[in-house]
C-alpha positions in Angstrom: 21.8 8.0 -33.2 22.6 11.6 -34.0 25.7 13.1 -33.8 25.5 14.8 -30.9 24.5 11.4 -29.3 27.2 9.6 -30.7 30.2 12.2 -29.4 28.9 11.5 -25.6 28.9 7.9 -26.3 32.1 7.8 -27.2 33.7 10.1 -24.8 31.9 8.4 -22.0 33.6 5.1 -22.6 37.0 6.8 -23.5 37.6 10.1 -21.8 38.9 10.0 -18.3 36.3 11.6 -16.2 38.2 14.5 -14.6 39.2 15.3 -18.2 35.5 14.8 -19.1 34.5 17.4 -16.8 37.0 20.0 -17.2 35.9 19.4 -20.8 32.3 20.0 -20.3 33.1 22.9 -18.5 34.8 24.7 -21.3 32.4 23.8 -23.6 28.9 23.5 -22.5 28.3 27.3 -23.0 29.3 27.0 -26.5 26.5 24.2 -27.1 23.8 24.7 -24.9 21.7 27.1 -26.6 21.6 24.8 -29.6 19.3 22.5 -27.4 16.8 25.3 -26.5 13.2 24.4 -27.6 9.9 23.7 -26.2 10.1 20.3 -24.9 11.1 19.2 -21.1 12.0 21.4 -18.9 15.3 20.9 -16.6 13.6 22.5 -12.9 17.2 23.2 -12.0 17.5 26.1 -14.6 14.1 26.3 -15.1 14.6 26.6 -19.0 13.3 24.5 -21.8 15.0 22.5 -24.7 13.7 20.7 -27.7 14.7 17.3 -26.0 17.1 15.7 -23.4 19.6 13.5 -24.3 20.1 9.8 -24.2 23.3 8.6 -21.4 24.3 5.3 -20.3 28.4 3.9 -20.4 26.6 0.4 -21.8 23.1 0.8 -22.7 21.7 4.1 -23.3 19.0 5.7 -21.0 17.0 7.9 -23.5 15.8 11.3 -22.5 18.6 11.6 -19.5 20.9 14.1 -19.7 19.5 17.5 -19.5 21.6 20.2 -22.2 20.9 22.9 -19.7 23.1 21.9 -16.7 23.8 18.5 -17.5 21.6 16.9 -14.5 20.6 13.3 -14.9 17.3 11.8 -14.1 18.8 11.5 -10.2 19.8 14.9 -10.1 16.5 16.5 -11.2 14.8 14.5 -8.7 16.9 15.6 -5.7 16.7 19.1 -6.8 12.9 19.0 -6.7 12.9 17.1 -3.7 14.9 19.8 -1.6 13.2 22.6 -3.0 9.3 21.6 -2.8 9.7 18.8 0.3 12.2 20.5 2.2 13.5 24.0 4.1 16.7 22.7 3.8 17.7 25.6 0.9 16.2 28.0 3.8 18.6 27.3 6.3 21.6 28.0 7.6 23.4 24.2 6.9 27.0 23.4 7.3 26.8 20.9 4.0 29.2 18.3 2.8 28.9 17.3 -0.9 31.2 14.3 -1.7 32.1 13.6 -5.4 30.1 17.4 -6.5 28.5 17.3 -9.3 29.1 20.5 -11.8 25.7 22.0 -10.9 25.3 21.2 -7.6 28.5 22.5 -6.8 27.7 25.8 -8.3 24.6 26.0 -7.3 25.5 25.1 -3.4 28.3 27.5 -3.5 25.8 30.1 -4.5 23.7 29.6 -1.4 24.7 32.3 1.0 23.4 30.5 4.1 25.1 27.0 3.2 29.0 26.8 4.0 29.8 24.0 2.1 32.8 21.6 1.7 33.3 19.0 -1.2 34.9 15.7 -0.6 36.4 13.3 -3.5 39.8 11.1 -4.4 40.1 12.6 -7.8 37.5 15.4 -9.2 39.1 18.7 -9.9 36.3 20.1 -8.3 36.8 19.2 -4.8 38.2 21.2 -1.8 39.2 18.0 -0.3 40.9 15.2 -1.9 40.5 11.9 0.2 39.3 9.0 -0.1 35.5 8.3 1.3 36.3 5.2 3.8 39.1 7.8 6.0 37.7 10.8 5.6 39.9 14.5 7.7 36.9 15.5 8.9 35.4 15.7 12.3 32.9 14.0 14.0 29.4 15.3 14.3 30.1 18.0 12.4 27.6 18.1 8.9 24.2 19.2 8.9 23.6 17.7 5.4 25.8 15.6 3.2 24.9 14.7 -0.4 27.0 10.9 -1.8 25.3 10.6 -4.2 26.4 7.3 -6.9 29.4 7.2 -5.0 29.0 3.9 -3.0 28.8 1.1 -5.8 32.3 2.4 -6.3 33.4 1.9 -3.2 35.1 -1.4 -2.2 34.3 -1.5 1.6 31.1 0.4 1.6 30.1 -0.5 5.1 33.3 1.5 6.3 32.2 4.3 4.0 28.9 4.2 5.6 30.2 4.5 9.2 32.1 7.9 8.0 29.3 8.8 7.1 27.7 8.8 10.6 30.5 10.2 11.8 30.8 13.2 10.6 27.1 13.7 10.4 25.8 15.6 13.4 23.0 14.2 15.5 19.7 15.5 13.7 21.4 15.2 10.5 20.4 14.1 6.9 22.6 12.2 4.6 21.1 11.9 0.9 22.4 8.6 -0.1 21.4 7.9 -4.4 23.1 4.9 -5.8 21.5 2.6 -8.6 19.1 0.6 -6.9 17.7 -2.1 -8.1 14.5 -2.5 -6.4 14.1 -5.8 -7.8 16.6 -7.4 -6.0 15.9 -8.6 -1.8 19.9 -8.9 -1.6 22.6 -6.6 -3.7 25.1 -8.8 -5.8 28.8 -8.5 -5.3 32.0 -10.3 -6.0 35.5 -8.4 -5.4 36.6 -11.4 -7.3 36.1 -9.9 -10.6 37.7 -7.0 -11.5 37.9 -7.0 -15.2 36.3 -3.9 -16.3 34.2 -5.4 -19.1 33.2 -8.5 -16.6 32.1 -5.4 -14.2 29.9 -3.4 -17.0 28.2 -7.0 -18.1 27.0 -7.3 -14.1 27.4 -4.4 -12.4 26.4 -2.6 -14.6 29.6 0.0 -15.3 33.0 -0.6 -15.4 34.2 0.8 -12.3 31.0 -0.2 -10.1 32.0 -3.3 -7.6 28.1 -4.0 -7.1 24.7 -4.1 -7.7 22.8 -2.7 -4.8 19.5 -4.8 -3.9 16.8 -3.6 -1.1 19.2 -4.4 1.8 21.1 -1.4 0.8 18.5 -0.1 3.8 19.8 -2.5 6.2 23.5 -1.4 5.3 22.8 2.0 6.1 21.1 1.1 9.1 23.9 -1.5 10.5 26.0 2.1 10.0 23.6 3.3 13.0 21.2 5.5 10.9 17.4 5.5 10.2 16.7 4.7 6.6 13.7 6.8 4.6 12.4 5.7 1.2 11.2 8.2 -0.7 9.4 7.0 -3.7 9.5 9.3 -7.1 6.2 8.1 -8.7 4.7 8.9 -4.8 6.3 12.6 -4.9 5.5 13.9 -8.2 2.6 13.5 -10.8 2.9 11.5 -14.5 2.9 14.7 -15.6 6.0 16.3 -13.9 7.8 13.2 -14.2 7.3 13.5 -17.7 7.9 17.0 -18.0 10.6 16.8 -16.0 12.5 14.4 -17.0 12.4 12.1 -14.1 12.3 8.4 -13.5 9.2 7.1 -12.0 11.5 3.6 -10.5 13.3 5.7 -8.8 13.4 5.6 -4.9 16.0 8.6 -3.0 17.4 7.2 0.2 17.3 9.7 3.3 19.9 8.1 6.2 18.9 10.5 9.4 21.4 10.5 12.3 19.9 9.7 15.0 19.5 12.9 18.1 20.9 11.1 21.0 23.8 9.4 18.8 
């Protein structure tokens, strides 16, 4: 493993993650042109770099993390998503993005037809801290929100669901990632354990509660929305998934809000 490698291993499993990304804030300027090369490309920045790198808090995901703006495999793939499959960017969109990620919540911020609000318990990044199940928001108020790896944290996810819809507006999209395994007909969880290693040996991460199976879908629905699937190896090529740094397994769940809701 090279060193680089073996520094974000390290501070993955030891650094808090609020100090992680005031951290990576500070530095990522410093480091980022070292990566520059003419491998994949990271469509966020639209800038090449001799490779991405490997990511994982257990076992490592190679080719994940991108130098440029430090998008994961998830990231890239919602990016693309809104800006080829969608008119969201286009829009006028009151948006709100719970537990924002660095670039998102730059690049969000940046759009001057989105008025954004970010939601989370503990990111130094948020305008809001609260927790996801009792959110101080209104009702039907979001055009879009983004939670994305945020429910396999989440205790009582179904109540996390129905704040969801609530704050959505009638119309609306919520963009809904969390690690699916598409494998599984029913998701796997025990709030009996709580040991963190017992949780990263089955879950999957320490502080994950559960392993999601298809009938994610028919959690989102019991919340009152209308599930998509949205297949990666059906939206993009070999080739850009490749290029791109994508995973072809991956499926992004849309949770529409009903009109007469």
């Amino acid at each position: 493993m090279a060193a680089p490698d073996k520094w974000l291993h390290w501070a993955l499993g030891h650094i808090p993650r609020p100090w992680l990304i005031r951290l990576s804030m500070l530095t990522h300027p410093l480091w980022e042109p070292f990566f520059r090369g003419a491998g994949p490309t990271d469509p966020i920045n639209g800038r090449q770099y001799r490779r991405f790198l490997p990511y994982g808090y257990g076992k490592l995901r190679p080719g994940a993390l991108s130098p440029g703006t430090l998008s994961l495999e998830r990231h890239r793939a919602l990016w693309l998503y809104i800006q080829e499959h969608t008119d969201w960017w286009n829009t006028p969109k009151k948006v709100l993005h719970i537990a924002p990620e660095q670039i998102f919540h730059r690049l969000f911020r940046k759009n001057p037809l989105w008025d954004v609000t970010s939601l989370d318990l503990h990111s130094p990044l948020a305008d809001i801290r609260a927790d996801i199940t009792r959110m101080p928001l209104p009702g039907n108020h979001f055009d879009l929100i983004f939670c994305n790896h945020v429910l396999e944290h989440i205790p009582d996810d179904r109540k996390a669901m129905r704040e969801l819809f609530r704050v959505l507006r009638p119309g609306g999209t919520a963009i809904v990632q969390i690690p699916l395994d598409a494998t599984r007909e029913s998701t796997f969880e025990d709030p009996s354990i709580t040991d963190p290693e017992k949780r990263a040996e089955l879950f999957g991460q320490y502080d994950h509660v559960r392993v999601y199976g298809m009938d994610f879908f028919d959690r989102l629905e019991a919340a009152g929305f209308r599930t998509e699937k949205i297949r990666i190896d059906k939206l993009f090529t070999p080739a850009e998934i490749g290029r791109y740094g994508l995973d072809k397994h991956e499926i992004l769940p849309l949770a529409h809000k009903p009109e007469q809701a």
